[in-house]
C-alpha positions as CSV (number, residue, x, y, z in Angstrom):
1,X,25.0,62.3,-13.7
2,X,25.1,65.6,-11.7
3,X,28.5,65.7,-10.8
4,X,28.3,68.8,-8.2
5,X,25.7,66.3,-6.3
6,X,28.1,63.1,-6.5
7,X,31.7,65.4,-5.2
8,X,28.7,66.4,-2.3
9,X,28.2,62.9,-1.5
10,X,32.0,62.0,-1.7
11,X,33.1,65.8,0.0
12,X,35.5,66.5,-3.0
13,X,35.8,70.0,-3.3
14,X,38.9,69.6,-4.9
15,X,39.3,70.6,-9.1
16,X,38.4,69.0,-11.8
17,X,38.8,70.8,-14.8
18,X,42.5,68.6,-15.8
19,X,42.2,65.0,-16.8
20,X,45.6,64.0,-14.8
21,X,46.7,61.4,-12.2
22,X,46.3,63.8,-9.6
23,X,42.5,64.8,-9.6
24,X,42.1,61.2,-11.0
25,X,43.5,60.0,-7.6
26,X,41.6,62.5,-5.4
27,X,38.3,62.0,-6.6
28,X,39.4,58.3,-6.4
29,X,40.2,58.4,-3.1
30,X,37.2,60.0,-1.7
31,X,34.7,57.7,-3.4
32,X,36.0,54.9,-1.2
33,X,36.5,57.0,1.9
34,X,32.8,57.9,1.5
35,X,30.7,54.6,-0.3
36,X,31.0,52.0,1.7
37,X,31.5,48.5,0.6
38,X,28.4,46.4,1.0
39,X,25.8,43.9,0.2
40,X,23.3,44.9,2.9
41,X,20.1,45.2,0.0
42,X,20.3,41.6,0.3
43,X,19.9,41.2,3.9
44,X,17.0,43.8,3.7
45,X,14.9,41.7,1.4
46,X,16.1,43.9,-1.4
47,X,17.4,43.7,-4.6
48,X,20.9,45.2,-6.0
49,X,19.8,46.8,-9.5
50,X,23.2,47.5,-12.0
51,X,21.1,50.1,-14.0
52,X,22.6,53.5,-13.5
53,X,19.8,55.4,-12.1
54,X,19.2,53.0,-9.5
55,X,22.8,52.9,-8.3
56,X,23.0,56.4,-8.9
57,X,19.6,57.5,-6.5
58,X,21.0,55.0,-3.9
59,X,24.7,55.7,-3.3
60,X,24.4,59.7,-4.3
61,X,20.8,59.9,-3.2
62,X,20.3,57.4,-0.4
63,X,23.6,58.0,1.3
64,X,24.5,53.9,0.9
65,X,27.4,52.1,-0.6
66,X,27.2,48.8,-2.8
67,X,29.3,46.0,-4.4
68,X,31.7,46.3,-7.1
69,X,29.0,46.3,-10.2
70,X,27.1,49.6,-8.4
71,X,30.5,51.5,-7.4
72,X,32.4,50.7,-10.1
73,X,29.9,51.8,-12.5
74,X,28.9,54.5,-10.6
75,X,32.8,56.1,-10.7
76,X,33.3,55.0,-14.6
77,X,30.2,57.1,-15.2
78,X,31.6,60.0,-13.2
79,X,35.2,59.6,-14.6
80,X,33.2,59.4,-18.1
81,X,31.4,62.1,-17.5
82,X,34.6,64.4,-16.9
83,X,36.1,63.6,-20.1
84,X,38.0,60.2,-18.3
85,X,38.8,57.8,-21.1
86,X,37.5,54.7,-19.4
87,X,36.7,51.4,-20.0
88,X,34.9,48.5,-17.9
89,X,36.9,45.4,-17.5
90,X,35.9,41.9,-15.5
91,X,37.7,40.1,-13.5
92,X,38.0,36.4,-11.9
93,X,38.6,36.7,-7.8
94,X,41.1,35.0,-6.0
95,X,39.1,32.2,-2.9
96,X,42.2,31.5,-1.0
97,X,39.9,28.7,0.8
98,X,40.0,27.3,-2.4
99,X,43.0,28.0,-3.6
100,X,41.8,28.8,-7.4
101,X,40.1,31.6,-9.1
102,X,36.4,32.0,-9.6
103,X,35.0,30.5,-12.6
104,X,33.3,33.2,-14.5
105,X,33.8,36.5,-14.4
106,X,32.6,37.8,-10.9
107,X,34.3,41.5,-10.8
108,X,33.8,44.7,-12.4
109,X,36.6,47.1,-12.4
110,X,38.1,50.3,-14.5
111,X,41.1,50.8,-16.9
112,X,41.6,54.5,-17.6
113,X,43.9,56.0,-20.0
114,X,45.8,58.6,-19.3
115,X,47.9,60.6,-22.1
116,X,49.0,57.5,-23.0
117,X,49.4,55.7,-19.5
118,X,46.7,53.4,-18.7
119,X,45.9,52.5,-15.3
120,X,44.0,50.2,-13.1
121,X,41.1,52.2,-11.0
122,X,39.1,49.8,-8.4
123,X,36.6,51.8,-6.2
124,X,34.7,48.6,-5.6
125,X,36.6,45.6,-3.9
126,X,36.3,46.2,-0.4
127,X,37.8,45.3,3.1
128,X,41.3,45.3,3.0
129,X,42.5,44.6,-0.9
130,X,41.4,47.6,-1.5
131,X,43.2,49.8,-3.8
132,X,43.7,53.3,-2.4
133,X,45.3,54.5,-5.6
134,X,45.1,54.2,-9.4
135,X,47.5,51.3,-10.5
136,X,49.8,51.4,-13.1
137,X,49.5,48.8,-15.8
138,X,52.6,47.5,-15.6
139,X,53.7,44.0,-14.8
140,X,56.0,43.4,-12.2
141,X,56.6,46.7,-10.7
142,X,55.9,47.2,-7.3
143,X,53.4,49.9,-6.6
144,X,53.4,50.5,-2.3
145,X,50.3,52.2,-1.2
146,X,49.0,52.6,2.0
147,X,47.2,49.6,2.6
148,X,50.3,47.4,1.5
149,X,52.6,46.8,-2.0
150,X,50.1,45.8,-4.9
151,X,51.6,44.5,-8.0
152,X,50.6,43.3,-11.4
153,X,52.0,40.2,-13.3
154,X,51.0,39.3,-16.7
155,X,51.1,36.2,-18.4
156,X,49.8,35.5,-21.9
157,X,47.4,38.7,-21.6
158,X,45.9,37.2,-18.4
159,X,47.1,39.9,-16.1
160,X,47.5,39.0,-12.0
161,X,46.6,41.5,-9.1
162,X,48.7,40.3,-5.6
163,X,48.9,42.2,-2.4
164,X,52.0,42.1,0.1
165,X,50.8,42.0,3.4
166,X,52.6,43.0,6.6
167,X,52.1,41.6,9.7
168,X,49.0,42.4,12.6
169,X,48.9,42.7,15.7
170,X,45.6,41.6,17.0
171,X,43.8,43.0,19.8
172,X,39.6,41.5,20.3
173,X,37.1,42.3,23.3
174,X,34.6,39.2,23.6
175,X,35.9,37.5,21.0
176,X,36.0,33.9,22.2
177,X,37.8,32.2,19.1
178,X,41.6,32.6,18.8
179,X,42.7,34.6,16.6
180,X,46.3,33.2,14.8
181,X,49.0,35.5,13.0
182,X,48.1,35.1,9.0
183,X,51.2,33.4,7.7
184,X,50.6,34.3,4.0
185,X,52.7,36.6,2.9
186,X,51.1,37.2,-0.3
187,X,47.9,37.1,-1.3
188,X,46.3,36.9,-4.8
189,X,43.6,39.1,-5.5
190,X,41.8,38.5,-8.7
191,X,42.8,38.2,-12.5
192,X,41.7,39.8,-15.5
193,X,42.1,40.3,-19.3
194,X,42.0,44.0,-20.8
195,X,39.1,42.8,-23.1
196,X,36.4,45.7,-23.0
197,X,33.3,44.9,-20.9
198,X,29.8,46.0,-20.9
199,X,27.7,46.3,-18.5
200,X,24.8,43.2,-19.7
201,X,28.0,41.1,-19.5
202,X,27.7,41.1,-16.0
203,X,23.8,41.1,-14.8
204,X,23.5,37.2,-14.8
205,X,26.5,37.0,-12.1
206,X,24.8,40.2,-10.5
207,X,21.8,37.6,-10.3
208,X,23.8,34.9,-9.6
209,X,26.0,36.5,-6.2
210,X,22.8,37.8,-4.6
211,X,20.1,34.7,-4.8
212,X,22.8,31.2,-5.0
213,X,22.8,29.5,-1.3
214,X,26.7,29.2,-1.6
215,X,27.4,32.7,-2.8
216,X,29.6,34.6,0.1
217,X,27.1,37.7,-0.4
218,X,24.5,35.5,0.6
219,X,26.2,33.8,3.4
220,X,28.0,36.6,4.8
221,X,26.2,40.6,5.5
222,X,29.0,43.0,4.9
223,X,29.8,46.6,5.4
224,X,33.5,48.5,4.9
225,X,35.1,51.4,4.6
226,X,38.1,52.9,3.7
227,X,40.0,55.3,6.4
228,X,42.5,58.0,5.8
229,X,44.5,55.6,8.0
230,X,43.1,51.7,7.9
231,X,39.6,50.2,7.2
232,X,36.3,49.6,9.4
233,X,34.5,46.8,8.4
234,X,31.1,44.9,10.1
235,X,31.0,41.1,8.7
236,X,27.6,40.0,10.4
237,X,27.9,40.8,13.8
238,X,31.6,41.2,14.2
239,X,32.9,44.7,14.1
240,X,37.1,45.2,12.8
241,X,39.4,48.0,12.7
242,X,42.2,48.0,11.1
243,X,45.0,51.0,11.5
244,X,47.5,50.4,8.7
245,X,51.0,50.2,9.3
246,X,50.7,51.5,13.0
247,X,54.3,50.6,13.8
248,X,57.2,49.2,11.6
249,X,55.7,46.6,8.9
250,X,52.7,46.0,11.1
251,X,49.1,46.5,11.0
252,X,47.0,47.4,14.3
253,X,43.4,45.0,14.5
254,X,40.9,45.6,16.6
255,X,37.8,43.4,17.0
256,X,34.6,43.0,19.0
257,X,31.3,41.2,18.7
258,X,28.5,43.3,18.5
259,X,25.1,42.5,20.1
260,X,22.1,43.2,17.6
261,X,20.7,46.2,19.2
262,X,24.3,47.6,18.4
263,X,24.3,47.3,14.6
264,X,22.0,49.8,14.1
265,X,24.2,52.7,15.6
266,X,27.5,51.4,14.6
267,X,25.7,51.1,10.7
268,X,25.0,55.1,11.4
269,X,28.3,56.1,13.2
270,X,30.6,54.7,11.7
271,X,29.1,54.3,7.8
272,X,26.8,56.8,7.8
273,X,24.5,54.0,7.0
274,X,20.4,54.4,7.9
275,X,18.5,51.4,6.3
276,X,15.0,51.5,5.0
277,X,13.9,47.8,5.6
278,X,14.8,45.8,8.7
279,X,18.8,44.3,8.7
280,X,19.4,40.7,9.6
281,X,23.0,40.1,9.8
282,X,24.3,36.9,8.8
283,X,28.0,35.3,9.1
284,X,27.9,31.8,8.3
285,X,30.3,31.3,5.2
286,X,34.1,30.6,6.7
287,X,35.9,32.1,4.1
288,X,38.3,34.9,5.0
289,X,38.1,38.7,3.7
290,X,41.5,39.7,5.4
């Protein structure tokens, strides 16, 4: 780990020479502002690798982002290289299509400890559950952030992630399917136990989300980033906006359909994105990331 090359890649000039919330929370926060979500390797013929090098020469290196396994493990390192008491957790997600939680342990995320306080730190979930903030580990409280009120609840030492969601107001330029309000209200996000992880624990779903016809990575090319005030995200072909709280307890969406000679600038423009190998987008799976 160089650490003066990975603040370059995220622009943190800020300090780093205290282990506290606030530096914890600025480095944090311009990981996800910089390192996009995304599974494109897959769409490019290539393959995601959860080896540090790897992940480190193509987020820090490459200028791309990655799933959960590569960001995650790319911040603990950081963190842990900074003198971060850190420790790798897994996590079940939430398929609201479904209405259950994944069967095995399909998340990678980060508990830190600090002087005594541990919190939750997830640089790699994506589109718009994600956390723009450390989280405290503590059931029941609300914690409002930008993106809307996250909470925990725990029950028997399984602990539960939810996000409150406001409303949107929808606005889409040839985009010929309606678009309804979401009713929900609440939305789970994914549950976990505070049983250390490492690493090996997670290469066979690493395998698994990449190569299995039913996985949503497989079915579904995605690409999004966090704003200082919403989200972008490209989900094959379509291209969303999303301005967070615009106006009282509402969310501003914008959405339009991009035509394939478009996805090429908008990957460069707006997520600093140049591929290697030629991009096929795909969109076929119909569950919902919003």
């Amino acid at each position: 780990m160089d650490i003066k090359e990975y603040f370059a890649r995220i622009s943190y000039q800020g300090p780093y020479d205290k282990l506290d919330l606030e530096t914890l929370t600025g480095i944090f926060q311009h990981h996800i502002r910089a390192v996009p979500f995304e599974n494109l390797s897959i769409h490019c013929g290539e393959r995601v690798e959860l080896d540090l090098e790897p992940v480190y020469h193509k987020i820090v290196r490459k200028n791309r982002g990655g799933w959960c396994m590569e960001n995650n493990h790319l911040l603990s390192w950081a963190l842990k290289t900074l003198g971060y008491d850190v420790t790798l957790l897994g996590s079940k997600v939430y398929v609201p299509e479904y209405d259950a939680y994944a069967d095995e342990i399909d998340h990678l995320l980060l508990k830190v400890v600090l002087h005594g306080q541990s919190y939750i730190v997830d640089g790699g979930f994506g589109m718009a559950y994600q956390l723009w903030q450390p989280m405290e580990l503590t059931s029941g409280k609300d914690q409002p952030q930008t993106p809307g009120i996250f909470r925990f609840l725990e029950e028997n030492e399984v602990w539960y992630l939810e996000k409150v969601k406001r409303k949107q107001c929808v606005h889409s330029q040839n985009v010929s399917t309606s678009h309804n309000e979401e009713k929900e209200v609440c939305r789970r996000v994914y549950l976990f136990t505070l049983q250390p992880r490492d690493i090996e624990e997670f290469r066979p779903r690493n395998e698994h989300l990449q190569t299995a016809p039913g996985s949503l990575f497989v079915t579904k090319s995605i690409c999004s980033l966090q704003t200082t005030d919403g989200i972008r995200a490209l989900v094959g072909w379509k291209f969303t906006e999303i301005k967070y709280n615009y106006k009282d307890n509402m969310d501003l969406v914008e959405i339009r359909i991009l035509a394939d000679e478009e996805i090429e600038k908008t990957l460069k423009e707006k997520f600093n994105i140049t591929l290697d190998k030629k991009f096929v987008p795909i969109n076929t799976s119909r569950l919902s990331l919003f």
